[in-house]
C-alpha positions in Angstrom: 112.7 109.3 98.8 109.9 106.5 99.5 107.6 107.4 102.0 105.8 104.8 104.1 102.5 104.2 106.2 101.4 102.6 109.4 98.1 101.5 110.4 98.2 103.7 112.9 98.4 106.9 110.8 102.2 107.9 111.0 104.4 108.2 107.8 107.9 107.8 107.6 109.8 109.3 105.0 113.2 107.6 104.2 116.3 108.7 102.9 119.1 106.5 103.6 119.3 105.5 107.1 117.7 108.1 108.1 113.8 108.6 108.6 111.5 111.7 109.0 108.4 110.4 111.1 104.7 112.7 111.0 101.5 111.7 111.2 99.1 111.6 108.5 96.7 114.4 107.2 94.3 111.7 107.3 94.8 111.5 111.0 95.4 115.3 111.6 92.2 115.5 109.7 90.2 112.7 112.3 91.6 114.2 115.8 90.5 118.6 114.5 92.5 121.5 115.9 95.6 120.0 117.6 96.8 122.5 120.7 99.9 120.6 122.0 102.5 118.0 120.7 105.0 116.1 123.0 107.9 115.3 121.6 110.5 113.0 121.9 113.8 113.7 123.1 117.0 113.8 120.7 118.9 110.9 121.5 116.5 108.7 122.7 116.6 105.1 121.7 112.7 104.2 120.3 111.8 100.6 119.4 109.2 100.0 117.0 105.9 100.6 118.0 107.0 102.8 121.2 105.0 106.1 121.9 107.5 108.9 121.7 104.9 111.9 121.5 101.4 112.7 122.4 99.3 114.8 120.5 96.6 117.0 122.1 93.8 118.3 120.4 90.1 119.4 121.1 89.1 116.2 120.7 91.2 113.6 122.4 95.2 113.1 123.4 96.4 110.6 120.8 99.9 108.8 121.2 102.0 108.6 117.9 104.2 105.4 117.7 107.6 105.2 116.3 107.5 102.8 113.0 110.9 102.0 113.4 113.6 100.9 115.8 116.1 103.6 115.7 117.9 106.7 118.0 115.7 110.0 117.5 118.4 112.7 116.5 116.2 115.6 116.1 113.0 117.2 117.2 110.5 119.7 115.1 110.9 122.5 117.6 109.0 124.5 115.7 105.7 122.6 117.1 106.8 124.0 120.4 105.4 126.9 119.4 103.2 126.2 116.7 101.5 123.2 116.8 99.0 124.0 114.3 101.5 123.2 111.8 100.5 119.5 111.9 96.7 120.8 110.4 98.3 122.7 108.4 100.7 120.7 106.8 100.9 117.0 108.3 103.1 115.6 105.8 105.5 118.3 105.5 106.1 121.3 107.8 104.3 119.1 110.4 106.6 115.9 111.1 107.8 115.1 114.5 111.1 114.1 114.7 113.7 112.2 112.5 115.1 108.8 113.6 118.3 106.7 112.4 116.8 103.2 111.3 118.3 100.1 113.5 116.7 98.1 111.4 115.9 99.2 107.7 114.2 95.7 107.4 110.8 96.7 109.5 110.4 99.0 106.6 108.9 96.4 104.5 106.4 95.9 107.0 104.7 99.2 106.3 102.4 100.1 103.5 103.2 102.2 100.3 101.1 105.3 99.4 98.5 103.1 97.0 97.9 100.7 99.8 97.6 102.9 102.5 95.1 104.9 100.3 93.3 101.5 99.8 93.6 101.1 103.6 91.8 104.8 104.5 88.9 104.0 101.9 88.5 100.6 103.6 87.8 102.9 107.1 
């Protein structure tokens, strides 16, 4: 299943039209012990580049943004009560929520994992 990268940090995973969104453990890695995460709510419609969840931390609140137009039809609930998972394990136990793509094309406005590597050296 191709995974993809924004600038912003989030990786979509994508399997059909249907996407698994997270942030990366780049990112998880940048904002330290993360203490709360806001999620969406299943069925909302999210255009590309909306903020669906907030992530608080010891740090900062971050917002994460939706790389994709789609409708959210589910929610990590276990990030409710665990919201460690994301330091734990960003790009797998730790995603957000999982959207139907509107519009698989936006896609091929994100980066692969070689150029978002490229792109996190560069920082």
């Amino acid at each position: 299943m191709p995974r993809y990268f924004t600038e912003d940090h989030e990786w979509i995973d994508v399997e059909g039209e249907m996407g698994t969104v997270g942030i990366t453990d780049y990112a998880q890695s940048q904002l330290g012990d993360i203490t709360f995460v806001e999620l969406p709510e299943k069925g909302d419609q999210l255009k590309k580049g909306d903020a669906p969840c907030v992530v608080d931390s010891v740090k900062a609140a971050s917002d994460v943004y939706s790389p994709v137009t789609g409708e959210v039809i589910e929610v990590n609930g276990d990030l409710d009560e665990q919201p460690e998972l994301v330091n734990s394990d960003a790009e797998d136990g730790g995603w957000f929520f999982k959207i139907r793509l509107a519009n698989p094309d936006e896609l091929s406005g994100l980066m692969d994992a070689d150029k978002y590597s490229s792109f996190v050296d560069g920082l």
